[in-house]
C-alpha positions as CSV (number, residue, x, y, z in Angstrom):
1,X,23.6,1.5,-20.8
2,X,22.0,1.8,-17.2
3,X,22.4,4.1,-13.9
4,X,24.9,1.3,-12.5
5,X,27.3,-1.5,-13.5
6,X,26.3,-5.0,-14.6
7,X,27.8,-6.4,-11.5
8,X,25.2,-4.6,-9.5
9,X,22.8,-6.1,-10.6
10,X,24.4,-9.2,-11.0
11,X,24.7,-9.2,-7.0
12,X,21.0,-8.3,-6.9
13,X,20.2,-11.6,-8.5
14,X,22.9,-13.0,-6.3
15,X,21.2,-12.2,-3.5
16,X,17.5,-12.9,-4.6
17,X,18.8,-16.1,-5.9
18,X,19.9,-17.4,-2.5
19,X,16.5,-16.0,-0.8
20,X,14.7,-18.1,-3.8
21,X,16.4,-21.2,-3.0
22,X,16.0,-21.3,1.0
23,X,12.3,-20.6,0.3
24,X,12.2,-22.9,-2.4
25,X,11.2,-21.1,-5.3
26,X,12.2,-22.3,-8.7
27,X,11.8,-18.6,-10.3
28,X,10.2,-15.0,-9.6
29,X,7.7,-13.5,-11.9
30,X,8.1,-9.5,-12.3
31,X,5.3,-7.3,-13.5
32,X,5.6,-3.8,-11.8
33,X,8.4,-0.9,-13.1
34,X,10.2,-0.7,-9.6
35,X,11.0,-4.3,-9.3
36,X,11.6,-4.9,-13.1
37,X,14.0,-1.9,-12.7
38,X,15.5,-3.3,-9.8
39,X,16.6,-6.5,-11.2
40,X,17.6,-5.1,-15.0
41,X,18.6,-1.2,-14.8
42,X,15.6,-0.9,-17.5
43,X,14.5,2.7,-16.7
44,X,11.7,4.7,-19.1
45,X,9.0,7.1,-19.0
46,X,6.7,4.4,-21.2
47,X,5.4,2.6,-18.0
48,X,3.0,5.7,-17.8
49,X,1.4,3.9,-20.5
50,X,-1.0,1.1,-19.3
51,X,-1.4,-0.2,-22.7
52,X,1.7,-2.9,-22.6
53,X,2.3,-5.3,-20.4
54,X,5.9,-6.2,-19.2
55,X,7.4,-9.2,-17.4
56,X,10.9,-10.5,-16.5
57,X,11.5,-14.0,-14.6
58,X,14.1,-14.8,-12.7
59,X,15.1,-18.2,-12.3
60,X,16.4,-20.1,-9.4
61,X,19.6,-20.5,-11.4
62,X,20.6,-18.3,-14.4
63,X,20.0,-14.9,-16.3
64,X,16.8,-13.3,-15.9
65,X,14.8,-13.6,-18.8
66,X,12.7,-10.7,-20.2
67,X,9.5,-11.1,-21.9
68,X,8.7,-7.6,-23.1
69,X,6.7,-5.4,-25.6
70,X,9.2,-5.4,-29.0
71,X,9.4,-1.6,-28.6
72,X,11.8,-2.0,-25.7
73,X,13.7,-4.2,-27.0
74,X,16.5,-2.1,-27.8
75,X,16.3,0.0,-24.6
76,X,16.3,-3.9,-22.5
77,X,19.5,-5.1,-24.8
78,X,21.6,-1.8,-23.5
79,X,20.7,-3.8,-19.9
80,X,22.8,-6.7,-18.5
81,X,19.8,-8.6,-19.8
82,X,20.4,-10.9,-22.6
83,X,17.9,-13.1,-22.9
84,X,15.0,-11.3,-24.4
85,X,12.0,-12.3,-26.3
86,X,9.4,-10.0,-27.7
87,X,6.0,-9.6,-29.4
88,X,4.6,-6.7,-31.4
89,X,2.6,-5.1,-28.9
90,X,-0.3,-3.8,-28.6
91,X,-1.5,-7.0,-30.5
92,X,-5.1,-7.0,-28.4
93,X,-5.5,-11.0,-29.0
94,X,-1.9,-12.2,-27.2
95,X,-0.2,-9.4,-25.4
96,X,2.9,-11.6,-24.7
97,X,1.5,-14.3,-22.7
98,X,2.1,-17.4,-24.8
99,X,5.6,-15.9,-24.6
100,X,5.1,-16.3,-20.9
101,X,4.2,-19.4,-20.7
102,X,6.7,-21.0,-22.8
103,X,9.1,-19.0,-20.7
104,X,7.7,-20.4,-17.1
105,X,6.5,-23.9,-18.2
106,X,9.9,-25.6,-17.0
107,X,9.1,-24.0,-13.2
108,X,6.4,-25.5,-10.8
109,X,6.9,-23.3,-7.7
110,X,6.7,-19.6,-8.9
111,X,6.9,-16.4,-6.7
112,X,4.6,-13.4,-7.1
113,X,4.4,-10.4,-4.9
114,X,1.3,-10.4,-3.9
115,X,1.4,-8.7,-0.3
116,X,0.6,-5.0,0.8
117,X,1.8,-2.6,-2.0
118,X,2.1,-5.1,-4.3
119,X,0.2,-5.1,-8.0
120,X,-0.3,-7.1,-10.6
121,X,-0.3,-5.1,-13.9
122,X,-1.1,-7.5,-16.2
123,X,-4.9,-8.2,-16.9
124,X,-6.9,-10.6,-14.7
125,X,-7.4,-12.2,-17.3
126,X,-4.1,-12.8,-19.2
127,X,-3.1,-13.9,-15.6
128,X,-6.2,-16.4,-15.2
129,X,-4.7,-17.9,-18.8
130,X,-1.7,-18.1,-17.0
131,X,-2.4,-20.2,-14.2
132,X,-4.6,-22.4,-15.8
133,X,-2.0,-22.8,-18.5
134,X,1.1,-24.1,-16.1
135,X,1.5,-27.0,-14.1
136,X,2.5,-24.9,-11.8
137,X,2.4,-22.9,-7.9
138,X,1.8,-19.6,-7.4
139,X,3.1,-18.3,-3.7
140,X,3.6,-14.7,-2.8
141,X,7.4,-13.4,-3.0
142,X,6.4,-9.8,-1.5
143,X,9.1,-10.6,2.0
144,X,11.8,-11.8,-0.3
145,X,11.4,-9.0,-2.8
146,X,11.0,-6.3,0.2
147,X,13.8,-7.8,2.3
148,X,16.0,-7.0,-1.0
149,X,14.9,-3.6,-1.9
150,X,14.3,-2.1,2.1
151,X,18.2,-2.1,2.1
152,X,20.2,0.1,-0.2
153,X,23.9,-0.2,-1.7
154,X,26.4,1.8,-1.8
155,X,25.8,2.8,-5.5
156,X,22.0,3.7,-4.4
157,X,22.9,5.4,-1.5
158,X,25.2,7.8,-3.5
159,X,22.4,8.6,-5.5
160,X,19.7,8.9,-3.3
161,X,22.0,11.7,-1.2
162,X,22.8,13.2,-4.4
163,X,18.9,13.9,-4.5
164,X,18.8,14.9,-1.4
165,X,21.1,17.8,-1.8
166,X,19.3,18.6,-5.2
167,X,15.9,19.2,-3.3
168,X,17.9,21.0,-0.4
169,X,19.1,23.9,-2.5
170,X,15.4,24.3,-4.1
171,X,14.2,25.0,-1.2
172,X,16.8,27.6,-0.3
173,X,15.2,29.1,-3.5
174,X,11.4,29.4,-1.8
175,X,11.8,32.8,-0.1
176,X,13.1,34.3,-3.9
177,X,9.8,34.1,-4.7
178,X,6.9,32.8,-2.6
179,X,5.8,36.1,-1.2
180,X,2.2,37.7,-0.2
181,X,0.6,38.0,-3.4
182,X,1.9,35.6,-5.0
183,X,-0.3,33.5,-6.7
184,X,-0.2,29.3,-5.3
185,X,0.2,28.1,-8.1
186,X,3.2,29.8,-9.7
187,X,4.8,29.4,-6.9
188,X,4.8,25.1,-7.2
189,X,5.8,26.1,-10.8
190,X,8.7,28.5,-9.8
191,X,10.0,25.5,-7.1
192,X,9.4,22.9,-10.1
193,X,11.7,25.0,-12.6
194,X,13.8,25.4,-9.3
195,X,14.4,21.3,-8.6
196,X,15.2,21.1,-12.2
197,X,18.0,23.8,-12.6
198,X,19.6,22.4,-9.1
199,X,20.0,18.9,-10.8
200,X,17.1,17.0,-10.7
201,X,16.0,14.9,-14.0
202,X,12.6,14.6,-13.2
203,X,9.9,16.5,-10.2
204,X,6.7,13.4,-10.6
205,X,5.6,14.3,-7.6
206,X,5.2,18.0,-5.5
207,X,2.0,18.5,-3.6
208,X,1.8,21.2,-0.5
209,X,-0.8,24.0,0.9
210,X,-1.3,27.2,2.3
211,X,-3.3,28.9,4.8
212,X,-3.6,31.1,7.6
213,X,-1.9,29.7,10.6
214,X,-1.2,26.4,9.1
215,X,-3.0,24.1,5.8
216,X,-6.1,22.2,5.7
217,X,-5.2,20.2,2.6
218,X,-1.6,19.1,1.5
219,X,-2.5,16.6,-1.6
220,X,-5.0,18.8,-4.1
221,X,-3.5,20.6,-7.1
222,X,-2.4,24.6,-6.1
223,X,-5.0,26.8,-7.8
224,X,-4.9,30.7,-8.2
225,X,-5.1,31.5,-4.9
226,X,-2.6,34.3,-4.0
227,X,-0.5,33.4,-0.8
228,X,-1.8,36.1,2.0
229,X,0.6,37.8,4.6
230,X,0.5,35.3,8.4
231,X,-0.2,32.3,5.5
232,X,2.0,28.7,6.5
233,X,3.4,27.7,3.2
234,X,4.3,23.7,3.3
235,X,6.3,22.4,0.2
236,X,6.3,18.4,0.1
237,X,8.9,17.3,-3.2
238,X,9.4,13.7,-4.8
239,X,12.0,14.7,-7.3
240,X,14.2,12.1,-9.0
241,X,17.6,11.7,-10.3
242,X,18.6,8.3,-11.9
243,X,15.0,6.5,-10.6
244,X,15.5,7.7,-7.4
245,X,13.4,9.9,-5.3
246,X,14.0,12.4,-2.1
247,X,11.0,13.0,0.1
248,X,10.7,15.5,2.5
249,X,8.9,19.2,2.6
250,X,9.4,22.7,4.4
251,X,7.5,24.9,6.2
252,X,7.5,28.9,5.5
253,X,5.8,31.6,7.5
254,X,4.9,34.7,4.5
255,X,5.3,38.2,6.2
256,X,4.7,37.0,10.0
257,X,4.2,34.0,12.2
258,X,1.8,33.7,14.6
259,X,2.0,31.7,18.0
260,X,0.3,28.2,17.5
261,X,2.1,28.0,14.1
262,X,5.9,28.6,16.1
263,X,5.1,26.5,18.5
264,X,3.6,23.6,16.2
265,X,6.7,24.2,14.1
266,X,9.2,23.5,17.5
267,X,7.4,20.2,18.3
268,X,7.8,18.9,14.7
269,X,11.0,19.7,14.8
270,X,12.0,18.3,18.2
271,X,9.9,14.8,17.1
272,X,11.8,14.5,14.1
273,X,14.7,15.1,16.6
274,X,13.4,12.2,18.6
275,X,13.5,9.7,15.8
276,X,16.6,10.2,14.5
277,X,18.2,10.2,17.9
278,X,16.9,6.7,18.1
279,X,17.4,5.6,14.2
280,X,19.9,2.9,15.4
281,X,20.3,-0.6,13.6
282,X,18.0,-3.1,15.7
283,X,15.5,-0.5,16.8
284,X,12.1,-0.8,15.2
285,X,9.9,1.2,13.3
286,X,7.3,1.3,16.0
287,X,9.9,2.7,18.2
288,X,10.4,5.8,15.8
289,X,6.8,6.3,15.6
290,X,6.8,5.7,19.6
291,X,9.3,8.4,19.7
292,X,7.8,10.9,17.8
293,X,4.0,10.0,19.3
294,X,5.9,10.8,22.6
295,X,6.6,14.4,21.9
296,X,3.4,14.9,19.7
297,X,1.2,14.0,22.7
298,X,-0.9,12.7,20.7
299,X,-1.7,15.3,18.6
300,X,-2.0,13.9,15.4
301,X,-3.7,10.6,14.4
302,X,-2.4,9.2,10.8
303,X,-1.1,6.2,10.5
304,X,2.5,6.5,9.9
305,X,5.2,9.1,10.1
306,X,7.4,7.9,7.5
307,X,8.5,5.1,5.7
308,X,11.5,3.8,3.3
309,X,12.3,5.9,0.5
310,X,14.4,5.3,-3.0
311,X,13.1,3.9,-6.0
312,X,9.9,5.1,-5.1
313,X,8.5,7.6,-3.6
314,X,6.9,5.7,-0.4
315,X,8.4,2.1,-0.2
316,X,8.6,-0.4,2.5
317,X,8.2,-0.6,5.8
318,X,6.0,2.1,7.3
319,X,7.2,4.2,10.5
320,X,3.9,2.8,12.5
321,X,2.9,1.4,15.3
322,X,1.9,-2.1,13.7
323,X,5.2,-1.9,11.6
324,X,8.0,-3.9,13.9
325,X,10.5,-4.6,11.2
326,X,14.0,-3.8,12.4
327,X,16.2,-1.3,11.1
328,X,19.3,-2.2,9.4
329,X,22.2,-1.0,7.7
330,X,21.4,0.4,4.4
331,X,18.0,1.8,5.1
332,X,16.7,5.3,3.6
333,X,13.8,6.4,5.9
334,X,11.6,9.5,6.1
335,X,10.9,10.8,9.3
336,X,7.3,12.7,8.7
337,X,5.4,13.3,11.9
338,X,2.1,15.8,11.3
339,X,0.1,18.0,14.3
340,X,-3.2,19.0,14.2
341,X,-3.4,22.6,15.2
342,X,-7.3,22.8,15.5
343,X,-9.9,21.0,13.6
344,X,-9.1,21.5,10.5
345,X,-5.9,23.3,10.1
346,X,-2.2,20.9,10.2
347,X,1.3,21.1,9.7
348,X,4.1,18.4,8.6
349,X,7.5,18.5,8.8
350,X,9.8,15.6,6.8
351,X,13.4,14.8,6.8
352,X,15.3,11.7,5.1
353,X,17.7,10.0,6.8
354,X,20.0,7.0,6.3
355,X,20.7,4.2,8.8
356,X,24.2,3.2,9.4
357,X,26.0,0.2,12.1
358,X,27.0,3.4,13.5
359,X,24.8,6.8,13.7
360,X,21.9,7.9,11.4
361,X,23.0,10.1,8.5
362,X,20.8,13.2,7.6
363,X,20.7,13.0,4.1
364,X,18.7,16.5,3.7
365,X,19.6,19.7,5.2
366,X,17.9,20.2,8.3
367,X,14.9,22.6,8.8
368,X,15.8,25.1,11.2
369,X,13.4,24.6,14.4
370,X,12.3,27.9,14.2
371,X,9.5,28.4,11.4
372,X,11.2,30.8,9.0
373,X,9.4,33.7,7.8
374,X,9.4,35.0,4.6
């Protein structure tokens, strides 16, 4: 039993297969939970452990083959994936890698991502056994695997605005209970309790800030600290349903709003505006971030604002000025430009969208341009 249909993932493979033979690969070695997910529907909380490694291989013809753990075994043969082979892991001496060889020993060219945001996940070493035990290539796979997974199907893209919507009607919850006084902390556990009572299975990721005028800091932990009255309050949610994450935060003023804070607000809003006016198929991402750096006048300098969204949180490509991959069809894309009010004190403002042949699709609700006050 997985989130889709076996012939999902059959066309996956279908796709990947083709990519594999123009490029002359005679299989794909899988290490990391997104891409093993990807290919096989295999979806648990048990990557958190980094005890176990787990691999599947996908041939230039065939099944994919999974060489996994024996404790999910069971959970892999509920997948389209048939051919499995296991070991009783953790077994310290061999933690499946004879497996893996005798599984890879019939290919000689072998793709592994190994470009930008790429891991490895198995240790060095185990992988240093491996090379040396194959008569065999290694070549990185990172463009075919990101030319799959940068554009969504239909049966994602249901999801993923599904998610959306889930994270849309938390926020409508904020002003119930994010008031002066209240503690900064409680309040990320009132919107957590609030994600998961709209719909969401799982809220991995939620960071955020508060602070007089606008935030300093939008990735530590929330601590006591009680929200004060002319305090910015940013929210920034990863929630998930089905593997899949939204991405995108709001901005609240608590009791009043002051000038620099409205007007920061309006120029987020109008460069998100920007983007997704130009979010066509055959644009670029450097011309989103061209956009948005256009009505920001250069007030901010991070390096991206935005990038694709679904089975992860932050996927490929980046909205950036280096990043000129072309939008296509199928695409789920933040749009995340930030503004330095002073030296120390920001704001953000994040919306996901999806590109079409036609017009972009706002998969959130929009922020208002106003900053709401509370």
């Amino acid at each position: 039993m997985t989130d889709f249909p076996a012939a999902e993932f059959e066309a996956r493979l279908a796709r990947a297969q083709t990519l594999m033979a123009a490029e002359e690969f005679d299989a794909i070695l899988l290490t990391t939970e997104a891409e093993v997910r990807y290919f096989t529907g295999f979806r648990s909380l048990f990557w958190q452990s980094p005890t176990r490694p787990w691999f599947v291989i996908l041939p230039k013809s065939g099944a994919p083959i999974a060489v996994i753990p024996a404790i999910g075994a069971d959970l892999m043969s509920r997948t389209w994936v048939c051919d499995i082979r296991s070991w009783p892991s953790p077994r310290g001496f061999d933690e499946g890698i004879n497996l893996l060889i005798e599984a890879l020993t019939p290919y000689r060219r072998i793709g592994l991502p190994m470009g930008e945001e790429s891991s490895l996940r198995m240790p060095l070493t185990d992988f240093q056994t491996l090379r040396s035990s194959l008569k065999a290539e290694f070549a990185d796979c990172t463009p075919l695997v990101k030319s799959l997974r940068m554009v969504k199907s239909d049966a994602e893209i249901a999801i993923l605005k599904e998610i959306c919507q889930i994270g849309s009607r938390a926020f409508a919850r904020v002003p119930e209970y994010a008031r002066s006084g209240t503690a900064l902390s409680e309040v990320f556990r009132r919107f957590r309790i609030a994600l998961l009572e709209e719909g969401a299975e799982e809220t991995p990721y939620l960071v955020g800030g508060a602070g007089q005028g606008g935030y300093t800091d939008v990735i530590s932990p929330p601590d006591e600290t009680p929200l004060a009255h002319g305090d910015v309050l940013m929210l920034d949610t990863g929630a998930c349903l089905k593997g899949y994450f939204c991405d995108f935060d709001r901005n609240f003023a608590i009791g009043t709003a002051n000038a620099a804070a409205r007007a920061a607000h309006a120029r987020l809003w109008d460069a998100t505006e920007a983007a997704f006016d130009m979010a066509q198929a055959g644009k670029t991402m450097a011309d989103l971030f061209a956009a948005m750096q256009g009505v920001l006048s250069g007030g901010s300098d991070v390096g991206r604002f935005g990038h694709g969204l679904g089975m992860q949180l932050t996927e490929w490509p980046s909205i950036a000025a280096h990043d000129h991959t072309e939008l296509q069809a199928g695409m789920v894309l933040t749009l995340e430009p930030s503004l330095m009010l002073d030296e120390t004190r920001m704001m953000v403002a994040e919306e996901n969208i999806l590109i079409t042949k036609d017009a972009p699709v706002l998969l959130t609700q929009r922020a208002p341009r106003d900053l709401p006050v509370i």
